[in-house]
C-alpha positions in Angstrom: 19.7 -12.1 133.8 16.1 -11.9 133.5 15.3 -10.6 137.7 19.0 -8.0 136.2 16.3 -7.1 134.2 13.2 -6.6 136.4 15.3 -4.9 138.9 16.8 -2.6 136.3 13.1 -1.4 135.2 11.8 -0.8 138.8 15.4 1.6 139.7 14.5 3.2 136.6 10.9 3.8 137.3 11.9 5.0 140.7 14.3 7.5 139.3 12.3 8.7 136.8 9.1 9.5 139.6 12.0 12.5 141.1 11.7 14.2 137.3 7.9 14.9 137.4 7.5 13.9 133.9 3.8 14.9 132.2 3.6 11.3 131.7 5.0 8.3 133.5 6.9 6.3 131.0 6.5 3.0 129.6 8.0 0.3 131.5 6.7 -2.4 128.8 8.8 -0.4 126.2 11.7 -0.8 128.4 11.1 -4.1 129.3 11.2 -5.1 125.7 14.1 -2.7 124.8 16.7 -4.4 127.4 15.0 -8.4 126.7 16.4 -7.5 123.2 19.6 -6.1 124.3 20.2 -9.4 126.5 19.6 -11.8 123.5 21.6 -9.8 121.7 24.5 -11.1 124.0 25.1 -8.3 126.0 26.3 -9.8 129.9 24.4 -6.9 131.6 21.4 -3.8 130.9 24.2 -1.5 131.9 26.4 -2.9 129.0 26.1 -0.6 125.8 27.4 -0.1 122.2 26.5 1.8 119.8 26.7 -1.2 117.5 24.1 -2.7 120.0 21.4 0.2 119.3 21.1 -0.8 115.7 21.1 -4.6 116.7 18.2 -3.7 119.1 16.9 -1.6 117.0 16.1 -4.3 114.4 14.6 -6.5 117.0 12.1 -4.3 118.5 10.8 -2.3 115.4 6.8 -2.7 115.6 6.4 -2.2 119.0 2.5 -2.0 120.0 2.7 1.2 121.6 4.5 2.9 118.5 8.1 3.9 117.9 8.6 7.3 120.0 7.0 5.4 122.9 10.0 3.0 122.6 12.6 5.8 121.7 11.3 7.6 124.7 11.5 5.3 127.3 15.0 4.0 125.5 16.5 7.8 125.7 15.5 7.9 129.7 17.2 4.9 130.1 20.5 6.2 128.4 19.5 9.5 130.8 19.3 6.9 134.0 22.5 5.3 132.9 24.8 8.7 132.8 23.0 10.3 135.9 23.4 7.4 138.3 26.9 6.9 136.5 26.1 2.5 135.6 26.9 2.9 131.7 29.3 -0.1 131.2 32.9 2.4 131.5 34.7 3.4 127.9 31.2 4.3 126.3 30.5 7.6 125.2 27.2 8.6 126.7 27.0 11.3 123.9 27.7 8.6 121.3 25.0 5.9 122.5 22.4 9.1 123.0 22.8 10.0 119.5 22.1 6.4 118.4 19.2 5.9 119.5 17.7 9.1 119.3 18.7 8.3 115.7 17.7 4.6 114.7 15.3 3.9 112.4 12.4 2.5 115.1 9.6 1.5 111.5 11.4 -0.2 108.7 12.3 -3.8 110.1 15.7 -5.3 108.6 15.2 -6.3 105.2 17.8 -9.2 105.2 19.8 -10.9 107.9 23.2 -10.2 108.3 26.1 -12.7 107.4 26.9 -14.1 110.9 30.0 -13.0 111.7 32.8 -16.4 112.0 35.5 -15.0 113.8 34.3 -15.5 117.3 33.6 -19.3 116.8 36.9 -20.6 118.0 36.4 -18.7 120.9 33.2 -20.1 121.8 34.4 -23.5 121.1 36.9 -23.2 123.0 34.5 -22.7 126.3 31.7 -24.8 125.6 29.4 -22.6 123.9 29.4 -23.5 120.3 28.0 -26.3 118.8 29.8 -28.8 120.4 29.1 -30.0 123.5 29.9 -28.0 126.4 33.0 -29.1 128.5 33.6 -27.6 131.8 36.1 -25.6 133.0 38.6 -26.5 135.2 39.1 -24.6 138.4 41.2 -21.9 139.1 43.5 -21.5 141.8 42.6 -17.4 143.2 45.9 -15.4 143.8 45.8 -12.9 146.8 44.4 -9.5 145.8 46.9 -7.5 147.2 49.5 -9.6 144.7 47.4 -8.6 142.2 47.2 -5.2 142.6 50.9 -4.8 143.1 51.7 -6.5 139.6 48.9 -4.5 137.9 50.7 -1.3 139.2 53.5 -2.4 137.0 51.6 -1.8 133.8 52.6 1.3 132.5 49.5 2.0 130.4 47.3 2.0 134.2 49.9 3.9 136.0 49.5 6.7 133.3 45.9 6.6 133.7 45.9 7.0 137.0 48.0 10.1 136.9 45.9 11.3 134.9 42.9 10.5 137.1 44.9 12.1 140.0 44.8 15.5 137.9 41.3 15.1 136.8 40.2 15.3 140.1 37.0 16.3 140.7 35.9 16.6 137.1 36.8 18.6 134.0 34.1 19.6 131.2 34.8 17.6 127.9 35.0 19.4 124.5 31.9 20.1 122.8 30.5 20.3 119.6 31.7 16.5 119.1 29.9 13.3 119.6 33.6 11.3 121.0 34.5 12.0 124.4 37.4 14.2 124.8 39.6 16.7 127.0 38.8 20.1 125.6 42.3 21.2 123.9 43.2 24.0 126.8 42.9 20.7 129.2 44.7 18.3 127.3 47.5 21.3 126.9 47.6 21.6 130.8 47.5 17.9 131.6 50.5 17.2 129.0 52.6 19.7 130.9 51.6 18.9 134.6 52.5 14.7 133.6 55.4 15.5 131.5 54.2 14.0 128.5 52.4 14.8 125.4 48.8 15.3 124.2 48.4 12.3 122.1 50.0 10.2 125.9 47.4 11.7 127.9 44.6 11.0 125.2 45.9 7.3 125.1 45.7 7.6 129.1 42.3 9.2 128.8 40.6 6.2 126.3 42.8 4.0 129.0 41.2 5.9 132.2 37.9 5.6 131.0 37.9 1.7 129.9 39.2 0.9 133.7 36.8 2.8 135.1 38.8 5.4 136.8 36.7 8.1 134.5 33.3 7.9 133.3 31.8 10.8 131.2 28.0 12.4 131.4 27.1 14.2 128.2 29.5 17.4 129.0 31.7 16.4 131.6 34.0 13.9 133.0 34.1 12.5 136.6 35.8 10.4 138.7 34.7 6.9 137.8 33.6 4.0 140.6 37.1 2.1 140.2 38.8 5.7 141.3 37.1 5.5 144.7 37.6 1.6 145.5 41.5 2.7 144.3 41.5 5.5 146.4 40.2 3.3 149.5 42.5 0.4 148.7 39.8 -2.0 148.2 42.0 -5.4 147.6 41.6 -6.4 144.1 40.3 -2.7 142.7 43.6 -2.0 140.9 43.8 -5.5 139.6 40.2 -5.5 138.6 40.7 -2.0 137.0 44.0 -3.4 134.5 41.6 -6.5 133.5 38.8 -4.0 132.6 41.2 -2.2 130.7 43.3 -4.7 129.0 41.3 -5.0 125.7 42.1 -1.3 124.7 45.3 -1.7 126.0 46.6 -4.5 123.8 45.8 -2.1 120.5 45.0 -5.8 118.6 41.9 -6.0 116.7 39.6 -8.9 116.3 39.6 -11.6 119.1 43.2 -13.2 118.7 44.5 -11.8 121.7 41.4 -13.6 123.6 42.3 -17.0 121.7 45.3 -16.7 122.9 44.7 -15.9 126.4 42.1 -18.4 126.6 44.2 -21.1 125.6 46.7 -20.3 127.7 44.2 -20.0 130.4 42.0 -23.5 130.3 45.1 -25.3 129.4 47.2 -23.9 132.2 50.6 -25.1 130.6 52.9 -22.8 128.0 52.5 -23.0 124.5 54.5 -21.0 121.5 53.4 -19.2 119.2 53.5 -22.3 116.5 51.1 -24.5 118.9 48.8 -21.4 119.2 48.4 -20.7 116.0 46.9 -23.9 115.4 44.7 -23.9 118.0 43.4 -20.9 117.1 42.5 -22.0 113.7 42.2 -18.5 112.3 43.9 -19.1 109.0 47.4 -20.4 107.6 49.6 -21.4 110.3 52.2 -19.9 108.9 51.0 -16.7 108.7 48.9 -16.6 112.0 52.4 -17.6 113.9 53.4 -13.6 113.0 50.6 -12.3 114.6 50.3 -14.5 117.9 54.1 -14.0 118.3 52.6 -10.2 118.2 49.8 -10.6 120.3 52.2 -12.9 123.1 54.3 -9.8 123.1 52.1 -7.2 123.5 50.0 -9.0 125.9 53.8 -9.9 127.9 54.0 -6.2 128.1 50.9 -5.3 129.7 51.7 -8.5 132.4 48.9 -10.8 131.2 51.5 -13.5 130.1 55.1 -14.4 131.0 57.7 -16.1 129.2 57.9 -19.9 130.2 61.1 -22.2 128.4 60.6 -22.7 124.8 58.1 -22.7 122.1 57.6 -26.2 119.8 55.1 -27.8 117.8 52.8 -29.8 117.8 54.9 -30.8 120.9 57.7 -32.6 118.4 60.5 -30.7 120.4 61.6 -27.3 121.1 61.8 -24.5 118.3 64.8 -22.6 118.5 63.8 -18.9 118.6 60.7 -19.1 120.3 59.3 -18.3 123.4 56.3 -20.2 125.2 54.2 -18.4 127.6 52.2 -19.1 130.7 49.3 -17.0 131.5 50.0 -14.8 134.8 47.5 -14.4 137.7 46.7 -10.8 136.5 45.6 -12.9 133.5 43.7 -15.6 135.0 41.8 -12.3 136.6 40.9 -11.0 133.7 39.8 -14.4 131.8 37.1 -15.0 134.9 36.0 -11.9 135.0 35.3 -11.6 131.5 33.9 -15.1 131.4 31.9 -14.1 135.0 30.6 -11.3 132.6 29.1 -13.9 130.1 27.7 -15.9 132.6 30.0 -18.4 131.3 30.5 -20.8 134.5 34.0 -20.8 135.8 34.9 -22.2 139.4 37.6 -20.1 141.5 38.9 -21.6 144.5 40.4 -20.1 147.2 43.9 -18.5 147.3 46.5 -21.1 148.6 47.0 -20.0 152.3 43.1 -19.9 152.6 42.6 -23.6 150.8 41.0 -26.3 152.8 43.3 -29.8 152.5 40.1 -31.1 150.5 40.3 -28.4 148.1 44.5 -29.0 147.9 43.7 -32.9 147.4 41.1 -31.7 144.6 43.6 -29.7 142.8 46.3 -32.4 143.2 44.4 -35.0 142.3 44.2 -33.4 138.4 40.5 -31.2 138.8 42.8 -28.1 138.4 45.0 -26.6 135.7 48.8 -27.9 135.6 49.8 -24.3 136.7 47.3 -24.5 139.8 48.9 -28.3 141.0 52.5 -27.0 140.7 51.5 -24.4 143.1 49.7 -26.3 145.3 52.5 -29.1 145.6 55.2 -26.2 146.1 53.4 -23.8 148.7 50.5 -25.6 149.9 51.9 -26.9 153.4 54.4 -24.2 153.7 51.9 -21.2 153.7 49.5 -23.8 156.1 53.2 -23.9 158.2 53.3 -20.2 158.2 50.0 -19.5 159.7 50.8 -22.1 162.6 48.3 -24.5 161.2 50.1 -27.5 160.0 48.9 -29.5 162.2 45.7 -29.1 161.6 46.5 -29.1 157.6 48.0 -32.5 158.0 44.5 -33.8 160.0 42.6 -32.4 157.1 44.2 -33.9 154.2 44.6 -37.2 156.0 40.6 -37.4 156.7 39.7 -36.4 153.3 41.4 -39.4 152.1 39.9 -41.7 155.3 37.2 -43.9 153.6 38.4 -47.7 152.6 37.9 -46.7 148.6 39.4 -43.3 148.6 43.1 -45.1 147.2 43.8 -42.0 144.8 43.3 -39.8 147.3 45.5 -41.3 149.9 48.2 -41.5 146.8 47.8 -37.9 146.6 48.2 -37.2 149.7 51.6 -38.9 149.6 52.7 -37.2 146.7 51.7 -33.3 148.2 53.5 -34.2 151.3 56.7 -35.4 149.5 56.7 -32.7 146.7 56.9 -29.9 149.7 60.2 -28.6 151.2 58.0 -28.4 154.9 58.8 -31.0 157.1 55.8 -33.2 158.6 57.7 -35.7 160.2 56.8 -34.6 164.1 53.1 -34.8 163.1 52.6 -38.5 161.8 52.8 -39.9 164.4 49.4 -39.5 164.9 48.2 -41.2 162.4 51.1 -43.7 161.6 47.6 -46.4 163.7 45.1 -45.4 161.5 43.2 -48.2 160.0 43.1 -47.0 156.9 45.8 -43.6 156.2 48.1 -45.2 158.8 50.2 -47.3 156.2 50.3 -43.9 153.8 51.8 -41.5 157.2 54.6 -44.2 157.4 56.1 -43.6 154.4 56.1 -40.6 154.7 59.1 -41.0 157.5 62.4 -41.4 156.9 64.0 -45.0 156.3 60.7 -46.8 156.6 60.5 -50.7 156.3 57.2 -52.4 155.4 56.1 -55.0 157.9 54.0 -57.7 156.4 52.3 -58.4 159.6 51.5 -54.8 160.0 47.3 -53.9 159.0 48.5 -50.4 158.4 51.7 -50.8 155.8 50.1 -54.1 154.2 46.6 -51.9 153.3 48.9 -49.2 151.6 50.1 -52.1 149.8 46.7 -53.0 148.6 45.9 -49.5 148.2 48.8 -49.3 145.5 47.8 -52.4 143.7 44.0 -50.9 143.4 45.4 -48.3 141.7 47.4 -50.5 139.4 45.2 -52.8 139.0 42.7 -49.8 137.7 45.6 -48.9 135.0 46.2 -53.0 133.6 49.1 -53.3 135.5 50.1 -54.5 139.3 53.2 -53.1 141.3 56.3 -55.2 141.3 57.5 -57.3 143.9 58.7 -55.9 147.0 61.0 -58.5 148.5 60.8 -56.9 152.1 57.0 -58.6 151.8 57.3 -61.4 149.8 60.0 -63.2 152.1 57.7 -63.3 154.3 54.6 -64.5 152.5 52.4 -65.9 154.9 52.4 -63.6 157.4 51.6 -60.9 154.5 49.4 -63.4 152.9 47.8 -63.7 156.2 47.8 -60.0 157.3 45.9 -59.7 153.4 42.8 -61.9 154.2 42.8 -60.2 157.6 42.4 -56.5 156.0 39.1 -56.2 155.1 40.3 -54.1 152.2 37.7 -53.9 149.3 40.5 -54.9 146.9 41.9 -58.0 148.8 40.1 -60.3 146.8 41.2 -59.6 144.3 45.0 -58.7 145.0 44.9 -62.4 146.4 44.0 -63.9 143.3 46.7 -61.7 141.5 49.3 -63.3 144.1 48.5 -67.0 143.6 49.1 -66.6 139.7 52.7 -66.1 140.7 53.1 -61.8 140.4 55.0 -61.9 143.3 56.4 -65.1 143.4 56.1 -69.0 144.1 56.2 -68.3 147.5 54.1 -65.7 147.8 51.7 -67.7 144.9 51.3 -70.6 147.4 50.2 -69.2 150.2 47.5 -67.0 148.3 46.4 -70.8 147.1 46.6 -72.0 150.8 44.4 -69.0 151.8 41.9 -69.4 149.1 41.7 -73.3 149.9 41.4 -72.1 153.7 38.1 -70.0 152.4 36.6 -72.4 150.3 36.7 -74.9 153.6 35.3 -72.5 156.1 
């Protein structure tokens, strides 16, 4: 944030050299203005409030070089922001103008303001409250053009693009006000050309602006920078224009629509309303069940969640009556962006049919949300099948899982290949001889038979008691082996399997037998001898 900031002040200076000001203007008072406005939480110096004037305003009061030396160099940045059209998109440049040319810049605050509560949830929620931070998990990416075509769907962005369309090139807003507005003549002609009313296409224009496809100078409004990557059918603009605007379009105040998407988000399952409103600790239970049932609507609506079986608590069974929801991919967009925005750290991997089969074994393997493995189980190999590179899929995922300790890998593995409907068979054997994976590609073909004397099938079976072993328990007793105990015995000390020690040991205290149990003993005596 801090070179955001350095870079900001030199684009401003060089801007501000093509106006031929009698005095070149003070970089320090800028500098200080927009340190102030970052610890104040805002994500970039383009981001503006009005609310954040006065908040700066209290911070910077004193200011060596007196107070109109700070409001100066504080109004040309607002001038900088509206000219080269970077003001964050929904704020009135005539609003955040007024502000500062208007905030008390000599009396410091008197007394510090009650911190405001309501947002700690949220930041508990990601790690940046007072407890210790826990990352993330990582998010599958959809494919942009998926996005953009469920974004379309929202009703609220389609209307603001229509009315973007009849924009145009610009229209001059309504003066003698502060708010940004169509003048009434405009809003008269823009009802009629849409087919709607003037209080729809004021709802569009508040809608328009927040995405981006409007911005507004201090008497007119534009085309904004999310029209032209629209326009050019930049994947991911019309996507990325809904998750800007999704905050005014909900209509909820205070921050329980962003509990409840952020839930639903890092937890990657559905929940009710009943289980939400106790994680979102904002009051009685009861009474906060209303509202998140709202909020699960609205957002529904607007395609940020989508109804997912039924709702329960405190997951004692379903509640008749109520819906659980999953977050959608449009609303996994807007949940990193946001939290890219706050420089909170959030990992994104790739779409599925551009995933590498170490990143699918990552996500199988439990580093992803339950949402992320499902898809990755279901469309994984199919979308690798569909780009003619299953082979080479199958090769990937069985050398990630290669090295003589990687067991819950190699389990993984197993399970991804199973859980698809694509068909692998023609492709193990390849690697139905490898030392290590070999024992793993057998089973994956149909009406396999472990041999005991076979180094590949007897190290999966060591492989699956590691993995026991590492949970208290051992595997039951596979009588295919075990009636043949020596030669498995045998095939065991022969393995050079890091567990085999210790699988032996298990053996000759009878898991598997009194067969099996003797000639573990018989091998261990063979040992001690040599």
């Amino acid at each position: 944030m801090t070179e955001r900031i350095f870079s900001a002040v030199r684009s401003w200076l060089d801007w501000s050299r093509g106006l031929h000001l009698p005095a070149p203007p003070d970089a320090d008072a800028l500098t200080l203005v927009l340190h102030a406005h970052r610890d104040c939480g805002a994500p970039d110096p383009g981001d503006w409030t009005v609310q954040d004037v006065h908040e700066v305003a209290a911070a910077v009061h004193g200011y060596r070089g007196g107070p109109e030396a700070l409001r100066s160099a504080w109004l040309l940045w607002c001038d900088h922001l509206v000219e080269r059209g970077e003001l964050t998109p929904g704020q009135s440049p005539r609003a955040l103008r007024e502000a500062v040319a208007e905030v008390d810049l000599v009396a410091p605050r008197l007394q510090e303001e009650e911190p405001d509560r309501t947002l700690e949830p949220l930041l508990e929620r990601l790690g940046a409250g007072t407890r210790p931070a826990v990352d993330l998990p990582a998010v599958v990416a959809a494919p942009a053009e998926e996005l953009d075509t469920a974004a379309l769907q929202c009703t609220a962005l389609s209307e603001a693009a229509r009315l973007t369309v009849w924009i145009d090139g610009g229209r001059d807003l309504a003066p003698g006000t502060t708010q940004d507005a169509l003048r009434l003549e405009d809003l008269a002609a823009a009802a009629e050309a849409l087919g709607t009313g003037p209080e729809q296409v004021r709802e569009s224009f508040a809608v328009a602006r927040e995405a981006g496809l409007l911005r507004t100078t201090y008497t007119r409004v534009l085309p904004g920078p999310a029209s032209r990557d629209w326009a050019a059918r930049v994947p991911g603009a019309v996507a990325d224009a809904w998750a800007d605007a999704l905050p005014l379009m909900t209509g909820l105040r205070g921050v329980l629509s962003y509990l409840v998407l952020t839930e639903l988000f890092t937890t990657g399952t559905a929940h009710g309303p009943a289980d939400l409103a106790a994680s979102c600790a904002l009051g009685s239970a009861a009474e906060v069940e209303v509202e998140v049932e709202r909020a699960l609507s609205v957002l529904e609506g607007l395609g940020a969640v989508t109804s997912h079986g039924t709702g329960s608590r405190g997951g004692r069974g379903p509640l008749p009556g109520q819906r659980a929801r999953r977050i959608t991919p449009l609303g996994d967009r807007f949940m990193v962006r946001q939290l890219t925005k706050a420089e909170v750290p959030v990992r994104v991997l790739p779409r599925v049919d551009a995933m590498s089969g170490e990143q699918a074994l990552e996500v199988v393997m439990g580093h992803s949300r339950p949402l992320d493995t499902e898809l990755v189980l279901s469309r994984w190999l199919t979308r690798q099948a569909e780009q003619g590179r299953l082979s080479t899929a199958v090769t990937e995922l069985f050398d990630a899982c290669a090295d003589p300790l990687q067991w819950h890998r190699r389990s993984a593995v197993l399970h991804l290949v199973r859980r698809s409907a694509t068909d692998v068979s023609g492709l193990l054997p390849f690697h139905v001889h490898h030392p290590v994976v070999g024992g793993w590609a057998r089973r994956m073909r149909p009406g396999y038979t472990p041999d005991p004397c076979s180094h590949q099938d007897v190290w999966a079976v060591l492989d699956d008691h590691a993995l026991l072993m590492e949970a208290g328990t051992a595997p039951a007793e596979d009588p295919r082996l075990s009636a043949r105990a020596g030669e498995l015995v045998r095939t065991i000390v022969l393995s050079g399997h890091p567990r085999a020690a210790h699988v032996l040991d298990l053996l000759a205290e009878g898991s598997w037998g009194a067969e099996t149990a003797r000639a573990a003993e018989n091998a261990r005596a063979a040992e001690a001898i040599m």
